[in-house]
KOLPA-281605 format. One record per residue (C-alpha): residue number from 1; z, y, x. Coordinates in steps of 0.05 Angstrom, whole numbers, plus 5000, padded with zeros to 4 digits. Example, Ala and Ser with C-alpha at 12.3 -4.5 7.8 and 13.67 -1.06 7.14 Angstrom:
[rec 1; [5156; 4910; 5246]]
[rec 2; [5143; 4979; 5273]]
***
This chain:
[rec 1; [4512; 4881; 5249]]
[rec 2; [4464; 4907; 5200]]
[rec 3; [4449; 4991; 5198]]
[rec 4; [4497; 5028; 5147]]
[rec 5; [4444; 5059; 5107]]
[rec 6; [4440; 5003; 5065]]
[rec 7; [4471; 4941; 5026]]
[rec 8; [4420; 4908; 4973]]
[rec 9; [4358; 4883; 4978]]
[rec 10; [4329; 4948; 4949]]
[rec 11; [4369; 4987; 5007]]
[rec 12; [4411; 5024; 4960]]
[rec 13; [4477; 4995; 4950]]
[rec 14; [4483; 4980; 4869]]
[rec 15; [4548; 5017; 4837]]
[rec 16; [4588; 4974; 4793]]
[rec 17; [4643; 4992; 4738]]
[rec 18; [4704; 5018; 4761]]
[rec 19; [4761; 4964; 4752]]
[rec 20; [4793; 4977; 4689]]
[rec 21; [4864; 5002; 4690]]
[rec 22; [4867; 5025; 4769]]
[rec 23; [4846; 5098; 4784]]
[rec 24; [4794; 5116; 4838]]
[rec 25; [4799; 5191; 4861]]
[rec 26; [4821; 5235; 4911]]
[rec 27; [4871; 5264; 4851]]
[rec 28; [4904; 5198; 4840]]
[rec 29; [4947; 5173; 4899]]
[rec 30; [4969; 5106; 4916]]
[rec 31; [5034; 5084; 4946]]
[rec 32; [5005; 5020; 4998]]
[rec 33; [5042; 4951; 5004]]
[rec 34; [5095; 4975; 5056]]
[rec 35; [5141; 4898; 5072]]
[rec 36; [5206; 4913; 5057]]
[rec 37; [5199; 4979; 5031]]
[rec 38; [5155; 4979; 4965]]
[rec 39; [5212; 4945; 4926]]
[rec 40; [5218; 4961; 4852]]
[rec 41; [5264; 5029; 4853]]
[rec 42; [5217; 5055; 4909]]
[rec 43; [5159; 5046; 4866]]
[rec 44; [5197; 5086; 4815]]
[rec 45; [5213; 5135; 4856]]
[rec 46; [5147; 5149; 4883]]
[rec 47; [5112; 5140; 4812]]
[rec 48; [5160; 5206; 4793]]
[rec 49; [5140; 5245; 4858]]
[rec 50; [5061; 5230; 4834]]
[rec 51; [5038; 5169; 4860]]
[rec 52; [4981; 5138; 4805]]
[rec 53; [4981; 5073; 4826]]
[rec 54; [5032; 5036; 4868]]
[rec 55; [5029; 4958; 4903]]
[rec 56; [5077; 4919; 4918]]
[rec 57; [5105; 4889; 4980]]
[rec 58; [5057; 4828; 5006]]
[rec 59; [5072; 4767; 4972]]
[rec 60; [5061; 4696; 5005]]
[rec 61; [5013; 4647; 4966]]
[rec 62; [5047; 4597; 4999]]
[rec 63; [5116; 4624; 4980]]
[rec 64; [5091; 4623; 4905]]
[rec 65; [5064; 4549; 4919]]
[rec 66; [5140; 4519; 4946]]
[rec 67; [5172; 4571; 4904]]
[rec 68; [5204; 4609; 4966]]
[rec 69; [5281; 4633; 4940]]
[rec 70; [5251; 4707; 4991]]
[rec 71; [5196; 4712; 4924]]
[rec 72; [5225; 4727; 4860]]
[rec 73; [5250; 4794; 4884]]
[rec 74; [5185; 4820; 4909]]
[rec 75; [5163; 4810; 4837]]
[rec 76; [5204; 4848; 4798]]
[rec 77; [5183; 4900; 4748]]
[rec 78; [5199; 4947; 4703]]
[rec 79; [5174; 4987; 4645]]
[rec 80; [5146; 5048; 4674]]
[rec 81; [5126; 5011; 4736]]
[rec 82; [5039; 5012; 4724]]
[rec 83; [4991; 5003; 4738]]
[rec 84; [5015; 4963; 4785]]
[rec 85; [4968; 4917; 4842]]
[rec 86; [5000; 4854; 4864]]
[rec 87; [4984; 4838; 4946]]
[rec 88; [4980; 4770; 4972]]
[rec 89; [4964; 4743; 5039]]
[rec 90; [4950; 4670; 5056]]
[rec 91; [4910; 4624; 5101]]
[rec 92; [4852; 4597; 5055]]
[rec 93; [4819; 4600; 4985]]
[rec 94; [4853; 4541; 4962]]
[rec 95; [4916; 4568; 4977]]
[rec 96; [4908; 4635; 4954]]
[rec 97; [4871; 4602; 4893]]
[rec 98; [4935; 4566; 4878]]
[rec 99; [4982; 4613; 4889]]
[rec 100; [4955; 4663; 4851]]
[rec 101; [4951; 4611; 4789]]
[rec 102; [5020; 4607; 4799]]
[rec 103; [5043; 4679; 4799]]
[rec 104; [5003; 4697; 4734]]
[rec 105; [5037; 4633; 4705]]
[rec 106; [5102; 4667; 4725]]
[rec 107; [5088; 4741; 4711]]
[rec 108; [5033; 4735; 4650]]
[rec 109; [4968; 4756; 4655]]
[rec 110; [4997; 4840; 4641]]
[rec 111; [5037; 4846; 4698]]
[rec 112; [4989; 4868; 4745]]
[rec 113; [4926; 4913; 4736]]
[rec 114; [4897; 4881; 4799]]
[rec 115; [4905; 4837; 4863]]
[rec 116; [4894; 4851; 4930]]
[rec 117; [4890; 4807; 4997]]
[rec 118; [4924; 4829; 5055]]
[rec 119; [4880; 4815; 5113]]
[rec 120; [4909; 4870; 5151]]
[rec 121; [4972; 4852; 5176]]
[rec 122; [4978; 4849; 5247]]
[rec 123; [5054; 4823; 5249]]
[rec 124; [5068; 4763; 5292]]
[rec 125; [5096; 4720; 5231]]
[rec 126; [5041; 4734; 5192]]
[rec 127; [4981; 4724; 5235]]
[rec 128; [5010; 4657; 5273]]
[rec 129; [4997; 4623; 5204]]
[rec 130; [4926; 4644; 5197]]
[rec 131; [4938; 4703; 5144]]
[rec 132; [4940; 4769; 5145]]
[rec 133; [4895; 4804; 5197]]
[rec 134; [4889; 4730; 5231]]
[rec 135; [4836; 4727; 5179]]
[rec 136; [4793; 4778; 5216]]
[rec 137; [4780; 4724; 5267]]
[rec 138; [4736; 4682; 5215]]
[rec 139; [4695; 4728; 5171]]
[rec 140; [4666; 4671; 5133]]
[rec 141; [4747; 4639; 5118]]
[rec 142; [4761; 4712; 5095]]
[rec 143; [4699; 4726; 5045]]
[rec 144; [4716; 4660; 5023]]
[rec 145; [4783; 4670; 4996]]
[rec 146; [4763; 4730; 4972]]
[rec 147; [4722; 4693; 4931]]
[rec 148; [4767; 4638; 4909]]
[rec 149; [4809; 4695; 4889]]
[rec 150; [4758; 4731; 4842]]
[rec 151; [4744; 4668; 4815]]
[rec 152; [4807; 4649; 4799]]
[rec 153; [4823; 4719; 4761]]
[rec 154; [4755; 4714; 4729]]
[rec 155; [4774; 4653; 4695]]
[rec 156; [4848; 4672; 4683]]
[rec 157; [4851; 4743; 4672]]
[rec 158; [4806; 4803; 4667]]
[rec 159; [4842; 4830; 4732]]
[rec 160; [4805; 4855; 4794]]
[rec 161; [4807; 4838; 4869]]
[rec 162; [4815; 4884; 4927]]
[rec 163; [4822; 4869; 4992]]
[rec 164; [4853; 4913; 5048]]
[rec 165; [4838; 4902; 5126]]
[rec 166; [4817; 4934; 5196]]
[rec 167; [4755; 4939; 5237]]
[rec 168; [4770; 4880; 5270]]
[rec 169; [4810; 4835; 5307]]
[rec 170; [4799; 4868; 5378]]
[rec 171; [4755; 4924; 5404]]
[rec 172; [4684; 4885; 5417]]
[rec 173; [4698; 4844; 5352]]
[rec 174; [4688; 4898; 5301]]
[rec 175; [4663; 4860; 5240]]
[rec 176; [4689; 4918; 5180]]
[rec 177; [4628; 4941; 5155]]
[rec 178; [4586; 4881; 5146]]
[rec 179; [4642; 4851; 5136]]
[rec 180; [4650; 4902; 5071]]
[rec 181; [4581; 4890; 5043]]
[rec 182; [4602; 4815; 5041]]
[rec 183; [4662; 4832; 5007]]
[rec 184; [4633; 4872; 4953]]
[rec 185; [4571; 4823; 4948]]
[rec 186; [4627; 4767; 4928]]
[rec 187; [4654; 4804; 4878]]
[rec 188; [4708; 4848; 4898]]
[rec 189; [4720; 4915; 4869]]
[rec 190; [4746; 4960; 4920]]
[rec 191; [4764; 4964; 4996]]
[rec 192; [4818; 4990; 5030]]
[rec 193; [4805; 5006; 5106]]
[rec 194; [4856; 5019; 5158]]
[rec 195; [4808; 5036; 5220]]
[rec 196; [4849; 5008; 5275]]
[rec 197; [4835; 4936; 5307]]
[rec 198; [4893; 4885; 5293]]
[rec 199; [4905; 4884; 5375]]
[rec 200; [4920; 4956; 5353]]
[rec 201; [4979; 4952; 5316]]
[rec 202; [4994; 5026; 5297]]
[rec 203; [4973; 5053; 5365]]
[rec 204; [4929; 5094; 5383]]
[rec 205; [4881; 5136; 5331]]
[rec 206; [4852; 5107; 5275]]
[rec 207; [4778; 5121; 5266]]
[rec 208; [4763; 5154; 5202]]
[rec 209; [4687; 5152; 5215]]
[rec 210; [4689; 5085; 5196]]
[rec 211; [4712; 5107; 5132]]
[rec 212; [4657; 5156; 5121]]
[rec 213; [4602; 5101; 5144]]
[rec 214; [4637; 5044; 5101]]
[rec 215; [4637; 5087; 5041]]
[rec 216; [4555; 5098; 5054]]
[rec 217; [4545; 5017; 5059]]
[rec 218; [4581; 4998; 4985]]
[rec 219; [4586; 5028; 4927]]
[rec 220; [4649; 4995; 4907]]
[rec 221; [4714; 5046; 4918]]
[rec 222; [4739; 5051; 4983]]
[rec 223; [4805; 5074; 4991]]
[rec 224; [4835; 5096; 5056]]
[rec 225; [4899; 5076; 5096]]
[rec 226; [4913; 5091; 5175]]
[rec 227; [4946; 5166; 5196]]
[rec 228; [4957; 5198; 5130]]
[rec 229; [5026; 5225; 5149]]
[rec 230; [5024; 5302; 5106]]
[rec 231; [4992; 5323; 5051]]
[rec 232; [4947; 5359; 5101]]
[rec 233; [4918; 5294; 5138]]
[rec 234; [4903; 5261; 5065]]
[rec 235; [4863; 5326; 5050]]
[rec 236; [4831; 5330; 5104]]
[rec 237; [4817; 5257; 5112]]
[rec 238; [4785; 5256; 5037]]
[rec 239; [4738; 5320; 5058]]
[rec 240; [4708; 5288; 5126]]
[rec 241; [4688; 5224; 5096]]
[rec 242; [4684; 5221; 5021]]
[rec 243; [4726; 5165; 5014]]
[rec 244; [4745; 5150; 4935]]
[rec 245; [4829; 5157; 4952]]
[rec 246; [4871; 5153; 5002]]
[rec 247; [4943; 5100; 5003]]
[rec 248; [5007; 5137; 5033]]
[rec 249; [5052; 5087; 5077]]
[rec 250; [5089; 5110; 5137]]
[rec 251; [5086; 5181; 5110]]
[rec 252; [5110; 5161; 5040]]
[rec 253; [5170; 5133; 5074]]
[rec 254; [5185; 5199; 5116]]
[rec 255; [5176; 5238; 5052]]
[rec 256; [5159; 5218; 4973]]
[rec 257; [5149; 5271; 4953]]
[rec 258; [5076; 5272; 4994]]
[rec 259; [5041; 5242; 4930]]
[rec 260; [5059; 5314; 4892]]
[rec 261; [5050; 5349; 4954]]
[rec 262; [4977; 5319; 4965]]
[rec 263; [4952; 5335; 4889]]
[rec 264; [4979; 5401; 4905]]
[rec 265; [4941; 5418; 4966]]
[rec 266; [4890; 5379; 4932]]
[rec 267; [4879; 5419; 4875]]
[rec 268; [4890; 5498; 4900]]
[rec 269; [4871; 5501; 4977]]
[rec 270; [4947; 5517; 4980]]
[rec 271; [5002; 5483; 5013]]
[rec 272; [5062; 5469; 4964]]
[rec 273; [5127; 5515; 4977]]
[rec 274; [5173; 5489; 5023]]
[rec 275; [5224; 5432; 4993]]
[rec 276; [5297; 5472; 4977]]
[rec 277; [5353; 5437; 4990]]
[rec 278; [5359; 5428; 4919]]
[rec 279; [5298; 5387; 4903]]
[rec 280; [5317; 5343; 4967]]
[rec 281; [5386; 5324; 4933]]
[rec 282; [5351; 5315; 4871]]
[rec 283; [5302; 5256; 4900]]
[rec 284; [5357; 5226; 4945]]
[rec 285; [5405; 5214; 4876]]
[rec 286; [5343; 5192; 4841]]
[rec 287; [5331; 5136; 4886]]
[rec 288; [5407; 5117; 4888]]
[rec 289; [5401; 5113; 4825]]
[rec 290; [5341; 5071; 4822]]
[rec 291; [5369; 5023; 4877]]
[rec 292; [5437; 5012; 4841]]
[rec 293; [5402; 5004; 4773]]
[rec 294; [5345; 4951; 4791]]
[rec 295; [5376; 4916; 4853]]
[rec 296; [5442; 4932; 4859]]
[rec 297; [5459; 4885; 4914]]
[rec 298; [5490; 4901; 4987]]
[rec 299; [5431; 4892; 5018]]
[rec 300; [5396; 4944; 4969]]
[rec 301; [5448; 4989; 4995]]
[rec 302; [5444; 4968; 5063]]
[rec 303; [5376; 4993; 5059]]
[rec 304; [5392; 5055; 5024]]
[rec 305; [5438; 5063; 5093]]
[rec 306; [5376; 5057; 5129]]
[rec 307; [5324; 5097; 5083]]
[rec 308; [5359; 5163; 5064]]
[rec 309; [5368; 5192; 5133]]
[rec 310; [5299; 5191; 5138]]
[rec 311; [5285; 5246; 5082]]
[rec 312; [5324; 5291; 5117]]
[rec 313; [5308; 5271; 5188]]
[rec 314; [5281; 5343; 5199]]
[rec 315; [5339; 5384; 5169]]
[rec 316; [5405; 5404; 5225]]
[rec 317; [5452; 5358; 5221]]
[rec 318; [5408; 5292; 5208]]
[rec 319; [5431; 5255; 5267]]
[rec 320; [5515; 5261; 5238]]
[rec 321; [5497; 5243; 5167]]
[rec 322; [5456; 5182; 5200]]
[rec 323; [5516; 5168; 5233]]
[rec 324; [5560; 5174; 5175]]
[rec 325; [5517; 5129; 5124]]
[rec 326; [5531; 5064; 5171]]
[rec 327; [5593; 5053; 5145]]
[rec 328; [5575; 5069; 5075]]
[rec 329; [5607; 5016; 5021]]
[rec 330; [5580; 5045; 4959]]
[rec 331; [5528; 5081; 4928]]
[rec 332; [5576; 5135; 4915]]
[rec 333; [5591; 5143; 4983]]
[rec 334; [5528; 5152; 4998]]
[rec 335; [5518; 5200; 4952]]
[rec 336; [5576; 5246; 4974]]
[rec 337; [5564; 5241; 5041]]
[rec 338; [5486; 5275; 5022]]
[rec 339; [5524; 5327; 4984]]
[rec 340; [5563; 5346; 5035]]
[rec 341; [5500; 5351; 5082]]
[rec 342; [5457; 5393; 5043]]
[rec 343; [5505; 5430; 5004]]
[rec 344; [5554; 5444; 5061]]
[rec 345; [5615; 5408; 5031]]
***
C-alpha cells in the first residue's frame, strides 16, 4: 500500500470540479442509503429537518435487469425530493452497466443528480451474491465497475459516480486508501468511507483516522459515514479529520431532526435548545403525513408502527406508547395515540 502523502505522479493529488448539482461541505448534510428506511416520505421528512442531499435505499442492478416487482417502490419521487443520488449495488461492470441503462431509461436522465455503488454492505443477502462489501474482496472487480459505471453515465447523462465502502473486508485486508486513489483515478467524484471492516458489521469503533488520511490521498470529496449518532459526533468528526461532509444513518433514524441540529452546532459552537414536546409532535404528524400521502399502504403503516417509537424512545412513557402502536390500524390511530403521549391526553 503506497504512503498517503500522495496520489499523482507529481505527488500532489490533482483537485477536480465538484459534481454539479450535489453539495460538498460540512454545512450541507446528507441523509445515507439506510434499506428499508430511506423511502420517499422519509426523505421528505428529513429534507424539512435540513438534510441537503438525501439517497435512496440500495437498488439491485440486477433487480432493474429482470425488472424485480421489490423495485419500482425504491424509485419513487417527488417534487421537492433533490438533489437526490440513486445507490446501486451489483456483482460486476456489466451488470451494473446494464442496470443502470435501465433505470435512467425508466426514471429520465433528471431524476437523479448522481449515482453511487454500494460496496459497503456487509448483510448476508447482499454479499453471498458478490455485491455489496463482497466487492472488497477483489479490488480490481470493484474499480472496475466503478468504471463501467462512469462510463455508462458519461455517455448517457452528465451525472456523477460515487462510491461508498469500508477499509476492508477483514482486519489484515485493509485495501481503503489505495483502494481510493484508484477510485478517483477511474473517474469517480467523491468517496464515502465507513471505517469499519465488513467482518465488522457495526461493531466495535469505527476509525475516523482513516478518514483524515483518505481525505490527504484524493482530492475528490470525501464524505464520512460510521458513528455519527448527535449532532456533537458529526462536529466533532468534521474538526479531527477535515472530511468534506458527513452522511447521518442510524442517528437520523433515532432523531431527524439531527440534520438541523448539526448545522446548528455547526454554525455557533452552541448546542441547539432542547426539542419541546411541541416540535416532537410536530415532526411525528409530518411524517404520518408523508407516509399516508406517498405510500399509503399497510405496510407503510406497519412501518410507521415500527419507526415512531423511536423519536421518543428517550421521553417517560416510551416503552407503553411502543406497546400501544402494535395494534395500530390507521394512521389516525397513530396519531392519537402520540397525542395522548406527549400531550398527556
Amino acid at each position: 500500500m503506497h504512503s498517503d502523502s500522495s496520489s499523482a505522479a507529481s505527488g500532489t493529488p490533482v483537485a477536480s470540479a465538484p459534481p454539479p448539482g450535489l453539495q460538498f461541505r460540512p454545512g450541507a448534510p446528507w441523509l445515507a442509503p439506510l434499506a428499508g428506511y430511506s423511502d420517499l416520505p422519509f426523505r421528505l421528512l428529513c429534507r424539512a429537518q435540513g438534510a441537503a442531499v438525501c439517497c435512496t435505499e440500495m437498488i439491485s442492478a440486477k433487480g432493474l435487469i429482470y425488472d424485480s416487482p421489490g423495485t419500482g417502490p425504491l424509485l419513487r419521487t417527488a417534487p421537492g425530493d433533490a438533489p437526490l443520488v440513486a445507490q446501486l449495488f451489483g456483482p460486476a461492470p456489466e451488470i451494473l452497466e446494464r442496470g443502470l441503462a435501465l433505470l435512467l431509461e425508466r426514471c429520465g436522465e433528471q431524476a437523479f443528480a448522481g449515482f453511487d455503488l454500494n460496496a459497503g454492505c456487509s448483510v448476508p443477502k447482499v454479499v453471498k451474491t458478490g455485491s455489496g462489501a463482497a466487492l472488497l474482496k477483489d479490488v480490481d472487480n470493484l474499480v472496475a465497475v466503478a468504471r463501467a459505471m462512469v462510463r455508462a453515465l458519461d455517455r448517457a447523462a452528465p451525472a456523477p459516480v460515487g462510491v461508498k465502502f469500508r477499509l476492508g473486508w477483514q482486519a489484515g485486508q485493509e485495501v481503503w486508501l489505495d483502494l481510493g486513489r484508484r477510485l478517483a483515478d477511474a473517474g469517480v467524484a467523491w468517496l464515502t468511507l465507513h471505517p469499519r471492516t465488513a467482518r465488522q458489521g457495526f461493531s466495535g469503533v469505527a476509525d475516523w483516522t482513516a478518514l483524515a488520511r483518505l481525505k490527504r490521498a484524493v482530492a475528490i470529496p470525501v464524505l464520512a459515514s460510521g458513528d455519527l449518532f448527535t449532532a456533537e459526533d458529526a462536529v466533532r468528526c468534521v474538526r479531527e479529520t477535515g472530511v468534506d461532509g458527513v452522511l447521518f444513518a442510524r442517528g437520523a433514524l433515532r432523531n431527524p431532526a439531527i440534520f438541523s441540529e448539526f448545522k446548528h452546532l455547526l454554525a455557533t459552537g452552541s448546542p441547539p435548545p432542547p426539542r419541546s414536546s411541541a416540535a416532537l409532535l410536530e415532526m411525528v404528524r409530518a411524517h404520518l403525513r408523508l407516509s399516508e400521502e406517498h405510500d399509503g399502504r399497510h405496510a407503510a403503516l406497519l412501518k410507521m408502527r415500527t419507526v415512531i417509537p423511536r423519536y421518543v424512545k428517550d421521553m417517560p412513557g416510551a416503552g407503553a406508547l411502543r406497546k400501544a402502536m402494535t395494534s395500530c390500524t390507521s394512521y389516525m390511530e397513530c396519531e392519537r395515540l402520540v397525542v395522548e403521549h406527549l400531550e398527556g391526553g
